[in-house]
C-alpha positions in Angstrom: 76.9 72.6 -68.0 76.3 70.7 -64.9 73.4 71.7 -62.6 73.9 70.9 -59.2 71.7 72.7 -57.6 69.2 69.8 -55.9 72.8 68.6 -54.6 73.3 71.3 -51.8 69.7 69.8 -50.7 71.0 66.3 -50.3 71.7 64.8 -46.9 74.1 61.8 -47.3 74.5 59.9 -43.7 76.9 57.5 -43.5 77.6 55.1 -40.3 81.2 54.9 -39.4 82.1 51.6 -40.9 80.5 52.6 -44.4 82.1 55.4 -43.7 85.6 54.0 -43.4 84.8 51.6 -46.5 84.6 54.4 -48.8 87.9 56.0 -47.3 89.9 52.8 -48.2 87.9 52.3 -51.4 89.0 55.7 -52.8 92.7 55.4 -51.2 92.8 52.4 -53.0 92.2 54.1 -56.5 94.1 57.1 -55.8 97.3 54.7 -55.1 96.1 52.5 -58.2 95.5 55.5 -60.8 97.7 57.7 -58.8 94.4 60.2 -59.1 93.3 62.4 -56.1 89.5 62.5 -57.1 86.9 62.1 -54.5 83.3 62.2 -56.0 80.5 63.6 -54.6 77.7 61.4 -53.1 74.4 62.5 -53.5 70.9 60.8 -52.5 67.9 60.5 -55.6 64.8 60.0 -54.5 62.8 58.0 -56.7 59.1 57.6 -58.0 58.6 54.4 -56.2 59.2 56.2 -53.0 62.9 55.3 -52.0 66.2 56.9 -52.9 69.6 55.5 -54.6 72.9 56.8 -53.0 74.9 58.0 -56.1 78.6 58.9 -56.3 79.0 62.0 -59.3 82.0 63.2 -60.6 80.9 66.3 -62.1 82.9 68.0 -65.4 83.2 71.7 -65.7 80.8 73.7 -68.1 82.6 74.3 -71.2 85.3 71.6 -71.0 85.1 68.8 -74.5 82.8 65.9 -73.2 80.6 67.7 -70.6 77.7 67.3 -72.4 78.1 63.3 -71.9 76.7 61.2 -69.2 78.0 57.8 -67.9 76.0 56.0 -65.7 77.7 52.8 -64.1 75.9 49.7 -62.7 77.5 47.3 -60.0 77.9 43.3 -59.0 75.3 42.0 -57.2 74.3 43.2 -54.2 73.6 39.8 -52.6 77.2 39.3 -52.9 78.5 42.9 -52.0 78.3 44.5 -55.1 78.3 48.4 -54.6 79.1 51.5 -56.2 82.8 51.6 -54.5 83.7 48.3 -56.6 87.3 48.8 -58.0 86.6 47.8 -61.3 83.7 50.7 -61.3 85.6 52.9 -59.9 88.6 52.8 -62.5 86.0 52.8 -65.2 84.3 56.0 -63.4 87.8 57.8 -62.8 88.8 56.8 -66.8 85.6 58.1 -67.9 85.7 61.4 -66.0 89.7 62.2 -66.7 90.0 61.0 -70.3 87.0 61.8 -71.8 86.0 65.0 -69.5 82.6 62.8 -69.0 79.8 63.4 -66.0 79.8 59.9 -64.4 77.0 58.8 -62.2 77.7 55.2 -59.8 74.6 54.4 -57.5 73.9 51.8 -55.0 70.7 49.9 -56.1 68.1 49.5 -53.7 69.1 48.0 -50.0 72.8 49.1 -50.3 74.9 51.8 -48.7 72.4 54.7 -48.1 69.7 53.3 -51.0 66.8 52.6 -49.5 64.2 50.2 -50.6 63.8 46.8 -50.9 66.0 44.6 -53.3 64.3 42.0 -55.7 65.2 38.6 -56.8 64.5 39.3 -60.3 66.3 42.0 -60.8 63.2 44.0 -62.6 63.0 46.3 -60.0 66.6 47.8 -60.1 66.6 47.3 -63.7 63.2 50.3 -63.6 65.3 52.1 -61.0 68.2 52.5 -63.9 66.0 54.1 -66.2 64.5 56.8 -63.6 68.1 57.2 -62.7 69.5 57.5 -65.8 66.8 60.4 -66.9 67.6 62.0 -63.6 71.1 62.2 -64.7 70.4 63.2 -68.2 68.1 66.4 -66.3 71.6 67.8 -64.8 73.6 67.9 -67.7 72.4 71.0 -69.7 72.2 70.0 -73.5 73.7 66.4 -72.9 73.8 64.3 -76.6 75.5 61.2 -75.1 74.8 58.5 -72.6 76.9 55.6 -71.7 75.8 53.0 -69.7 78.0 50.6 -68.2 77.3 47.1 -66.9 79.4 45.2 -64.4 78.6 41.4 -63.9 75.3 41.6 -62.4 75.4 45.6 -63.3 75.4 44.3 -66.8 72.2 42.6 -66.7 70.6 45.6 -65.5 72.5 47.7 -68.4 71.2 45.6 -71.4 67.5 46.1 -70.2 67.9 50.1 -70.9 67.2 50.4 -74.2 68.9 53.1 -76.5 67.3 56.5 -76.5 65.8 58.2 -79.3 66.1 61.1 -80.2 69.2 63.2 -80.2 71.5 61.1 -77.4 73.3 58.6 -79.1 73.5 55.4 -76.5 76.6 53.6 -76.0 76.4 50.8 -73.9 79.4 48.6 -72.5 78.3 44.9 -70.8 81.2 43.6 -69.2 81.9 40.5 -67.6 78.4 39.1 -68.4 77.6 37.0 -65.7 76.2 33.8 -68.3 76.3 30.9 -66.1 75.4 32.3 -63.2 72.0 34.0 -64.7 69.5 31.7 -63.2 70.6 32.1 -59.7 70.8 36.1 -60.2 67.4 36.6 -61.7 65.4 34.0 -60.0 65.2 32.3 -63.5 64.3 34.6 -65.3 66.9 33.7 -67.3 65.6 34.0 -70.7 63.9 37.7 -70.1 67.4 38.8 -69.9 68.5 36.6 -72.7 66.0 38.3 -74.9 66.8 42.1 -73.9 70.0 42.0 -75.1 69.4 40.0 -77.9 67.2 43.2 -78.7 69.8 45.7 -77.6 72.6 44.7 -80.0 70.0 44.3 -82.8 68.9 47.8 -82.0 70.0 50.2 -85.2 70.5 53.4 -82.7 72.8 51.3 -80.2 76.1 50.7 -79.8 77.5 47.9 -77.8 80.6 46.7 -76.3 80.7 43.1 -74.7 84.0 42.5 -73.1 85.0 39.7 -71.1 88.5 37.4 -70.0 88.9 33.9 -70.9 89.9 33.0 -67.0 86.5 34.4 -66.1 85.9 31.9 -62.8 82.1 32.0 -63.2 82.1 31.5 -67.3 84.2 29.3 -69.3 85.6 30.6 -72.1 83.5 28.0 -74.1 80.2 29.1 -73.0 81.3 32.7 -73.8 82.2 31.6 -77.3 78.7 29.5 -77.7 76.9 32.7 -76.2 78.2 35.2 -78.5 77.3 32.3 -81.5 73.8 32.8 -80.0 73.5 36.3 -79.9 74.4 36.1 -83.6 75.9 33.9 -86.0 76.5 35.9 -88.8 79.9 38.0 -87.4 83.6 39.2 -88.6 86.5 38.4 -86.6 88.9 41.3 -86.5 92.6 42.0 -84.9 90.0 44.2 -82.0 87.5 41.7 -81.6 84.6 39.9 -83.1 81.7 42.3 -84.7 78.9 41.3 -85.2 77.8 41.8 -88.9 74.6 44.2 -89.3 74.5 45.9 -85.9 77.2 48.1 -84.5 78.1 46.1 -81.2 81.8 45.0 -80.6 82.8 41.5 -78.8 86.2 41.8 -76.9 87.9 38.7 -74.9 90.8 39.6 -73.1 93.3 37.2 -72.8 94.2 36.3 -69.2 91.4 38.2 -67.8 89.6 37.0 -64.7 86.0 37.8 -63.7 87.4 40.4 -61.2 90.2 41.9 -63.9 92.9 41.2 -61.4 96.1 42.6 -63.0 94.1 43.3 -66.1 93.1 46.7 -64.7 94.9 49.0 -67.8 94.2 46.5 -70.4 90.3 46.7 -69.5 90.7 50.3 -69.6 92.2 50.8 -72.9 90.1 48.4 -74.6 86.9 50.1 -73.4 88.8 53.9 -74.2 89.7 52.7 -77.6 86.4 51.4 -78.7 85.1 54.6 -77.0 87.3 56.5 -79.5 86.4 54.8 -82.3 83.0 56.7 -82.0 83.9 60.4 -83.2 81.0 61.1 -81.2 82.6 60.8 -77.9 86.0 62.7 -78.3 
């Protein structure tokens, strides 16, 4: 059951032209999923003293999936990135209708209605997930499953939350992995976020999707392919993908596939649903 009880305490004030963004943000999806649903947006306040503007689409107690949180994490902010991304916003609509899933989509710090000030690093936002991500885990009575999704930069901040213990399984999807760019997005701290997902697909208790296109404009597919050698060498090749031998994460390229998933839209979406449902866990 969903407990949305601190949301009727909320205040969300948007200007007019943020305002009018997240019309034609959600207009846009409606027309593209032919969907009707308009999350709610709620403000968190957090430890450090600011709050996150996050959009919920809540799940009815009792339906299959509601005790299952996704929590999705946007492009950079420098750049634009916020929680009414496209991409996100399929993912979050996918999630919620096909898998009857609570789905969370904040604005990091400086963004929308989030207050607070964004870092160079990255660090900063990438604490503000996990605070986040417990806060969402609080509103879900009895919740045994967490997915957290990664967007270019979003996915750096993804691979830096670790898989729980305890009785949520983790599922984590990193997609579109922003590789070459990673110097300029974490002030070079480059190999910090190397090493946290090296960790994370290691980890016994996750599981891990990394998904990315071969026209990515940022990444050539080359650098992809020596990346995922990196992260391990020791992997099967399958008709789905590449897994990596020992661990239980997944490596999907999708052919044609930009960094934006321009026209790739339903393919992105059934290759993250069918790993999903791979997971007996999940349905």
């Amino acid at each position: 059951m969903f407990d949305g009880s601190a949301f009727g305490k909320s205040e969300v004030r948007l200007s007019p032209s943020y305002s009018n963004h997240i019309k034609i943000s959600v207009y846009f999806m409606s027309v593209q999923l032919g969907s009707d649903i308009i999350p709610e947006t709620v403000v968190v306040p957090l430890s450090a003293g600011h709050s996150l503007e996050v959009d919920v689409y809540t799940e009815l107690a009792g339906t299959p999936g509601a005790q299952k949180v996704a929590v999705l994490c946007h492009p950079w902010s420098w750049l634009g990135g916020c929680k009414d991304d496209p991409v996100l916003r399929d993912i979050a609509v996918t999630l919620h209708t096909r898998f009857k899933m609570h789905v969370f989509v904040p604005n990091t710090r400086s963004v929308g209605n989030s207050t607070g000030r964004a870092s160079f690093s990255g660090r900063s936002e990438a604490a503000d997930l996990e605070e986040l991500t417990q806060w969402c885990l609080s509103k879900v009575e009895n919740a045994n499953c967490l997915i957290i999704v990664g967007y270019s930069y979003g996915a750096l901040l993804a691979s830096c939350h670790c898989a729980l213990s305890g009785p949520i399984q983790t599922y984590h999807v990193i997609l579109s992995y922003p590789l070459s760019p990673l110097p300029l997005l974490t002030f070079f701290n480059t190999s910090t976020y190397r090493e946290k997902l090296s960790r994370l697909v290691q980890d016994p208790r996750a599981r891990v999707l990394i998904i990315f296109g071969n026209r990515d404009q940022f990444t050539s597919i080359e650098s992809f392919e020596s990346w995922t050698n990196d992260l391990q060498p020791d992997r099967d090749t399958s008709a789905s993908g590449i897994i990596i031998s020992g661990s239980n994460t997944e490596i999907k390229m999708v052919p044609g596939a930009d960094h934006f998933w321009r026209g790739r839209y339903q393919q992105l979406r059934e290759a993250i649903s069918s790993w999903l449902e791979k997971h007996g866990h999940i349905e």
